[in-house]
N, CA, C and O atoms as CSV, one atom per row, in Angstrom:
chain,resi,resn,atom,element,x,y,z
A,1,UNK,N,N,253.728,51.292,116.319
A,1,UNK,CA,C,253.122,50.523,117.386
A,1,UNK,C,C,253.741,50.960,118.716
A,1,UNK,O,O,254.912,51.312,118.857
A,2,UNK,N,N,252.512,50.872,119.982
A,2,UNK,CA,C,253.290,51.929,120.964
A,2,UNK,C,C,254.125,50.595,121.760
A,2,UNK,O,O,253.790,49.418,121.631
A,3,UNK,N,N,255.211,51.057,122.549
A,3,UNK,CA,C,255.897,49.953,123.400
A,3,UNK,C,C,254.906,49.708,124.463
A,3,UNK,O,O,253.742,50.069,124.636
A,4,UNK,N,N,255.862,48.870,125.215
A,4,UNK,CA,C,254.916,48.184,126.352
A,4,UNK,C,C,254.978,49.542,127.290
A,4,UNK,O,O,253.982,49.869,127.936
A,5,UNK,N,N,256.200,50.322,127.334
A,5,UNK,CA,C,256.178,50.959,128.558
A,5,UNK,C,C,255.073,52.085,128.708
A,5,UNK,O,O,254.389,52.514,129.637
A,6,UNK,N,N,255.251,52.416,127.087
A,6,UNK,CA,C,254.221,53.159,126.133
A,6,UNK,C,C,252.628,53.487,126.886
A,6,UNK,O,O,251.971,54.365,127.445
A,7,UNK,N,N,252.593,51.868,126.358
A,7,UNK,CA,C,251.033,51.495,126.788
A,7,UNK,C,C,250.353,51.133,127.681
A,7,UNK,O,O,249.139,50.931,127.716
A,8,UNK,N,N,251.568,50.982,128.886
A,8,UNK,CA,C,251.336,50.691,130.376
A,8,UNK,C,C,250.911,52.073,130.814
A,8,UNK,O,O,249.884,52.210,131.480
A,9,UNK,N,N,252.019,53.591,130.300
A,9,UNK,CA,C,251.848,54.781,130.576
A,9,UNK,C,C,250.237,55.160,130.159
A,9,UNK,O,O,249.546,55.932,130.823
A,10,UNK,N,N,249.899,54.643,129.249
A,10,UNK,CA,C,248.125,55.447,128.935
A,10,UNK,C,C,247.290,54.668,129.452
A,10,UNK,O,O,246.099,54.981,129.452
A,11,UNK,N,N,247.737,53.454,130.018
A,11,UNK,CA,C,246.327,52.236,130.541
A,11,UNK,C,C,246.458,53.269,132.295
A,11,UNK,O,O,245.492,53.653,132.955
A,12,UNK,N,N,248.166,53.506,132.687
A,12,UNK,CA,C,247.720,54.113,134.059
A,12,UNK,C,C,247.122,55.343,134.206
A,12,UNK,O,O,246.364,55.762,135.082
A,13,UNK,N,N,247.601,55.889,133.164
A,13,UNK,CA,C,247.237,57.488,132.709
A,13,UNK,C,C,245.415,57.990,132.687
A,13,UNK,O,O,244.888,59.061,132.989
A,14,UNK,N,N,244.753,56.521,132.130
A,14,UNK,CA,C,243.276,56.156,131.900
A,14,UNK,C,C,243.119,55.460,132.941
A,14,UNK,O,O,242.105,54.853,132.597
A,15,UNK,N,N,243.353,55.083,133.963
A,15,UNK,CA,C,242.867,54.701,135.091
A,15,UNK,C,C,243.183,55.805,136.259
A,15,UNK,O,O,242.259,55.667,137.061
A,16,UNK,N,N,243.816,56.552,136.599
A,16,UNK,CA,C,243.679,57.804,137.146
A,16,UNK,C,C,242.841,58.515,136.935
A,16,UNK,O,O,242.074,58.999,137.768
A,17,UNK,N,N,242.857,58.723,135.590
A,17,UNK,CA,C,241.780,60.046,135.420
A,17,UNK,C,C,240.560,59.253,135.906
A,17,UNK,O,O,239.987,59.786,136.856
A,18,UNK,N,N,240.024,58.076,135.460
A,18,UNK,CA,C,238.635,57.206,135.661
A,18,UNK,C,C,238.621,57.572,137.176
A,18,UNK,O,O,237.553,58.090,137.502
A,19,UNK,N,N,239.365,57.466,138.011
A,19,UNK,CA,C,239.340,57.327,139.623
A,19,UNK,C,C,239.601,58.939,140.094
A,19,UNK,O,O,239.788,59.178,141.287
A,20,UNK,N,N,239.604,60.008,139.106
A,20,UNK,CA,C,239.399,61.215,138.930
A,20,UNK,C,C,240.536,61.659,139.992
A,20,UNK,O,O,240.289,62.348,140.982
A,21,UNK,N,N,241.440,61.313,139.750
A,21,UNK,CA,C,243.177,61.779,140.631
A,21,UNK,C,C,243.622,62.459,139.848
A,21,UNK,O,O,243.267,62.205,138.696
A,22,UNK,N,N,244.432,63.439,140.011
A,22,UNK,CA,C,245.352,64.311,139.623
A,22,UNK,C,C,246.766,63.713,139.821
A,22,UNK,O,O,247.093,62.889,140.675
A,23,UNK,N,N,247.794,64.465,138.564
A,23,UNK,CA,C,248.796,63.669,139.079
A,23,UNK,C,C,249.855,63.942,140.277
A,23,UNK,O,O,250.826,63.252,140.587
A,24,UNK,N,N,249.243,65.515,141.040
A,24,UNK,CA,C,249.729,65.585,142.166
A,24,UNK,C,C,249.284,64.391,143.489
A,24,UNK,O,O,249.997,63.810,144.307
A,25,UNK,N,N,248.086,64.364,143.296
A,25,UNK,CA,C,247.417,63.571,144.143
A,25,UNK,C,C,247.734,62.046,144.029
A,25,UNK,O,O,247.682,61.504,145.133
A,26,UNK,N,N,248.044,61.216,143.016
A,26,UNK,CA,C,248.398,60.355,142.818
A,26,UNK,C,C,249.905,60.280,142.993
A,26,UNK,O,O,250.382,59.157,143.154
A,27,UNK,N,N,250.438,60.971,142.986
A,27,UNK,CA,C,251.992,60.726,143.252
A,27,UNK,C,C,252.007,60.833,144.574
A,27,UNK,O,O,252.681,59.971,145.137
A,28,UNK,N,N,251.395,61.742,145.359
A,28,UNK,CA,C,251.666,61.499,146.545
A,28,UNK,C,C,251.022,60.737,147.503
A,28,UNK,O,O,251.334,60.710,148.693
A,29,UNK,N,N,249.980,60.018,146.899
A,29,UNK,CA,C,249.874,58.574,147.919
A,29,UNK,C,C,250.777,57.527,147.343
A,29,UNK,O,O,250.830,56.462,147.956
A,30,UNK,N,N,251.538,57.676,146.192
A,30,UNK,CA,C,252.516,56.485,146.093
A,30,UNK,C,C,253.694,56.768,146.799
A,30,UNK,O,O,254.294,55.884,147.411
A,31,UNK,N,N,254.157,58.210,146.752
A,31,UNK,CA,C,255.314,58.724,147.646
A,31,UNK,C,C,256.547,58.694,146.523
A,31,UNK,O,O,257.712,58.316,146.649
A,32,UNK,N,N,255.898,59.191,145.479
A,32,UNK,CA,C,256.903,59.747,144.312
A,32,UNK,C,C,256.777,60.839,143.395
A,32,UNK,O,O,255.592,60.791,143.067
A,33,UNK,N,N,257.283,61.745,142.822
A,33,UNK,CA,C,257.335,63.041,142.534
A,33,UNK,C,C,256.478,62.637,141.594
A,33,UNK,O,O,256.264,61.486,141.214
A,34,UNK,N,N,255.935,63.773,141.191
A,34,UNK,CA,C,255.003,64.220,140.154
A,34,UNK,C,C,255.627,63.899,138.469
A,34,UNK,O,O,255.231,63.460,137.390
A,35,UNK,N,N,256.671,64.371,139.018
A,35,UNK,CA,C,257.714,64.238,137.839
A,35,UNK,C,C,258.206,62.659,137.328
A,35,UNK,O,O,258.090,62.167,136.205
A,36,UNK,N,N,258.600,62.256,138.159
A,36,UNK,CA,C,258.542,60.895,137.860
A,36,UNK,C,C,257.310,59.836,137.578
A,36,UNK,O,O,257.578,58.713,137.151
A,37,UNK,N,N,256.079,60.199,137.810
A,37,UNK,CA,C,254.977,59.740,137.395
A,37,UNK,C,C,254.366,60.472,136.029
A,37,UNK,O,O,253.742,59.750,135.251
A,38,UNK,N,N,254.486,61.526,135.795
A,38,UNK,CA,C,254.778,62.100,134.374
A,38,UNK,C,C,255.887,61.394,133.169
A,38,UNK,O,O,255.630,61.394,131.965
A,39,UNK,N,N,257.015,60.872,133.709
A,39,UNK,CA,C,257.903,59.653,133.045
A,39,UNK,C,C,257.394,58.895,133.009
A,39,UNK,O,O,257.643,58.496,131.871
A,40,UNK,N,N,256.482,57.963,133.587
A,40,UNK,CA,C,255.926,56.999,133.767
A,40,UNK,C,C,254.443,56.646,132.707
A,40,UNK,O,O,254.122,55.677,132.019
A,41,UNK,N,N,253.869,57.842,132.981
A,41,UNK,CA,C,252.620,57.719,131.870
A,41,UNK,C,C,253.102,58.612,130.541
A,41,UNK,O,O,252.310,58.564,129.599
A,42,UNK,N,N,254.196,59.348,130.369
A,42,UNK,CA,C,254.756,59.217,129.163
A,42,UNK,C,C,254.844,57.958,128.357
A,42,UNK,O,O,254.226,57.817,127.302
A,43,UNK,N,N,255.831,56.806,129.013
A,43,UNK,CA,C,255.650,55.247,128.544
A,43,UNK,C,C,258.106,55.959,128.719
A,43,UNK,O,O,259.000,55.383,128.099
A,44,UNK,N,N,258.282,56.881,129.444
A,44,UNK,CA,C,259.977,57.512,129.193
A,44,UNK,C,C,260.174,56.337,130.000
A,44,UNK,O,O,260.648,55.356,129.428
A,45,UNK,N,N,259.826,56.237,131.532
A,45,UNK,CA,C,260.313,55.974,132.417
A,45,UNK,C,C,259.441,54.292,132.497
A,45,UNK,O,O,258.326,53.964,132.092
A,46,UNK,N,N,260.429,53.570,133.137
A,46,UNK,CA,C,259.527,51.910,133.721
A,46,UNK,C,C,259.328,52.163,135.055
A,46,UNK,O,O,260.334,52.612,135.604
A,47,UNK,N,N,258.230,52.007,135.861
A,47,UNK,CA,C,257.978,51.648,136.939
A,47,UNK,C,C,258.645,50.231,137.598
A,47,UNK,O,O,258.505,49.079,137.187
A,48,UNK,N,N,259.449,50.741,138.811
A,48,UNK,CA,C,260.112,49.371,140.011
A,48,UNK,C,C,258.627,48.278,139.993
A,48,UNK,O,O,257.442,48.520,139.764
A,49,UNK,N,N,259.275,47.170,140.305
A,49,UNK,CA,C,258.148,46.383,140.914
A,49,UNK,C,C,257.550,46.777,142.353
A,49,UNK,O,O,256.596,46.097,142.730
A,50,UNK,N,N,257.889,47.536,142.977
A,50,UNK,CA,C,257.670,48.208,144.152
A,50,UNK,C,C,256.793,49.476,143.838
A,50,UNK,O,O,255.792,49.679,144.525
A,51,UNK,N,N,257.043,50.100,143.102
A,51,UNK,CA,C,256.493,51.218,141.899
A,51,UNK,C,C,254.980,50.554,141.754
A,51,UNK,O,O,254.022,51.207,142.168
A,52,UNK,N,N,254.747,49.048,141.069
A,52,UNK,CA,C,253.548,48.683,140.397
A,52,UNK,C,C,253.300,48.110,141.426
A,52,UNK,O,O,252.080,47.951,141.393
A,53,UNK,N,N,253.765,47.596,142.537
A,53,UNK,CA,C,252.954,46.821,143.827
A,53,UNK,C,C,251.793,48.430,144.392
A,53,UNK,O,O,250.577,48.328,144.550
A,54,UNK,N,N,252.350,49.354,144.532
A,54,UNK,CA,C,251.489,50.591,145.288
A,54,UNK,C,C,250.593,51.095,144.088
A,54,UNK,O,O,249.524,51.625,144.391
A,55,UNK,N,N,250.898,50.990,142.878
A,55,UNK,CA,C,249.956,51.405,142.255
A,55,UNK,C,C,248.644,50.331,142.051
A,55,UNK,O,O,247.708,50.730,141.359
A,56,UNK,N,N,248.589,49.198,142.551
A,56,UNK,CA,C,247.817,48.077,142.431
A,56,UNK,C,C,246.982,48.500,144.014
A,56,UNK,O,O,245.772,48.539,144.239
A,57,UNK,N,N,248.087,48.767,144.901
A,57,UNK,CA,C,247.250,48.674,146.428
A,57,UNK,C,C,246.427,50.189,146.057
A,57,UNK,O,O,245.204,50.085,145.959
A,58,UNK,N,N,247.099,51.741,145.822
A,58,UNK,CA,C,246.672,52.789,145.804
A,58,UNK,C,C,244.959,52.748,144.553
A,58,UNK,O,O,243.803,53.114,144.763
A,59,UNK,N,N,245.499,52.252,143.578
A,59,UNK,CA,C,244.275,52.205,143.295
A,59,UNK,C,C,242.826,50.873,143.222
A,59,UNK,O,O,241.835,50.677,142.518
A,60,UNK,N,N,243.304,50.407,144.073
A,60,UNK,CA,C,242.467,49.227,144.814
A,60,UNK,C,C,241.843,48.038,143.584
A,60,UNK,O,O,240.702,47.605,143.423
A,61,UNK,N,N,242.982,47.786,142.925
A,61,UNK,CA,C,242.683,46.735,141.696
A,61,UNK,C,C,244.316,45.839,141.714
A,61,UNK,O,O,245.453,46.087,142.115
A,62,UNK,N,N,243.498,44.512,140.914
A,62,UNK,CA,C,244.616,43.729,141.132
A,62,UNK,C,C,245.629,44.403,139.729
A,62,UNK,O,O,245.335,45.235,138.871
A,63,UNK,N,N,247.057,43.520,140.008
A,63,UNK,CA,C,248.143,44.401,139.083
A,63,UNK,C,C,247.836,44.106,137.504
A,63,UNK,O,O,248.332,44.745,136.576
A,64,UNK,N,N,247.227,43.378,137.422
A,64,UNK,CA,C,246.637,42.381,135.985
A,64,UNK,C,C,245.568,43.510,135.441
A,64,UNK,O,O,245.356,43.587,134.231
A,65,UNK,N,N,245.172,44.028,135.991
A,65,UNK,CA,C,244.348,44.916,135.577
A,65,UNK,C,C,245.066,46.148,134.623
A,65,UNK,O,O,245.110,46.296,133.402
A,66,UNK,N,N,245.467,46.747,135.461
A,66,UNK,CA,C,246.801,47.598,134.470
A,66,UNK,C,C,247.905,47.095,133.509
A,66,UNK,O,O,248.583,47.882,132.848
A,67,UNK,N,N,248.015,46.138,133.472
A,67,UNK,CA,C,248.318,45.023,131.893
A,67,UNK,C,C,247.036,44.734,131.445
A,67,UNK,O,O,246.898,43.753,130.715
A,68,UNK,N,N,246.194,45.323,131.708
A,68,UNK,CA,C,244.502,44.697,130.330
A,68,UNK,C,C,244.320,45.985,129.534
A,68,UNK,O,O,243.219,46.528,129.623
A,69,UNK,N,N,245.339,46.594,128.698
A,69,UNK,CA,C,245.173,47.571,127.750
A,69,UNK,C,C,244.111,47.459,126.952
A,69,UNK,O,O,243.692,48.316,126.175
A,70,UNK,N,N,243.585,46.169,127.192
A,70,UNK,CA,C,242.338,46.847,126.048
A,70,UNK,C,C,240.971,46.764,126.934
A,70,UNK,O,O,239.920,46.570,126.322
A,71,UNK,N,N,240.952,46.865,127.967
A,71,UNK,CA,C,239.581,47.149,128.805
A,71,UNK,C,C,239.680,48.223,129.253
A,71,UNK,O,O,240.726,48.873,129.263
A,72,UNK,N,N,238.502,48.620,129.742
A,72,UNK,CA,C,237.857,50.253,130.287
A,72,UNK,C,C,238.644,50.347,131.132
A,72,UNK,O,O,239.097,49.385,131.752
A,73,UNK,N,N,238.974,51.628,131.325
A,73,UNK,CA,C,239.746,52.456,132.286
A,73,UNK,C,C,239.886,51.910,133.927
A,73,UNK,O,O,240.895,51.679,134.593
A,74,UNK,N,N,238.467,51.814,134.259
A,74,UNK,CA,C,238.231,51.441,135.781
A,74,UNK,C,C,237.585,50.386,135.579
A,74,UNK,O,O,236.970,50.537,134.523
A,75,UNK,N,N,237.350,49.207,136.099
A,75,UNK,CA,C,236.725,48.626,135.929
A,75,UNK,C,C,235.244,48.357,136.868
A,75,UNK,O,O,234.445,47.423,136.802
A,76,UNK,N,N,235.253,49.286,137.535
A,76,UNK,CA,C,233.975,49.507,138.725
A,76,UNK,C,C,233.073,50.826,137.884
A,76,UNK,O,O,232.175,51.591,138.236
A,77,UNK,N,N,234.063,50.557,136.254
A,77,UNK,CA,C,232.773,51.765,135.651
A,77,UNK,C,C,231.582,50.397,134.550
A,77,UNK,O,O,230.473,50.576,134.046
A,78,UNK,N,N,232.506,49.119,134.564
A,78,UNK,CA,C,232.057,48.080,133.688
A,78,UNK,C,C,230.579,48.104,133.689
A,78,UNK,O,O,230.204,48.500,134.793
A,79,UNK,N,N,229.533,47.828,132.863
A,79,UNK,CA,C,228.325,47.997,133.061
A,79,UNK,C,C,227.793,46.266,132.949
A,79,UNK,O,O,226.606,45.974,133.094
């Protein structure tokens, strides 16, 4: 069973790609290395609460959204 950090890493991992970002491009509107956002959607690394506040503003959804592992990627793809 995957951990939380796990499964936080593939819910953000699946909401990037949905919003069709790269992970250069996405790291650098949060203003953190590539590398460390690669830790991150590994599930290696935990994201700061400062970390998940910009990823909530950068990709224009509330933070609850990226804790709903079991809904669609984006949710502006919902039909």
């Amino acid at each position: 069973m995957p951990s939380l950090r796990e499964k936080f890493g593939q819910r953000l991992r699946a909401i990037r790609l949905a919003k069709r970002l790269s992970q250069e491009q996405f790291a650098e509107l949060l203003g953190i290395s590539v590398d460390f956002l690669s830790l991150i959607e590994r599930g290696i690394n935990a994201p700061s609460f400062e970390n998940l506040d910009a990823f909530s503003v950068q990709l224009k959804m509330p933070l609850s959204v990226l804790f709903d592992f079991d809904a669609t990627p984006d949710p502006s793809l919902r039909e």
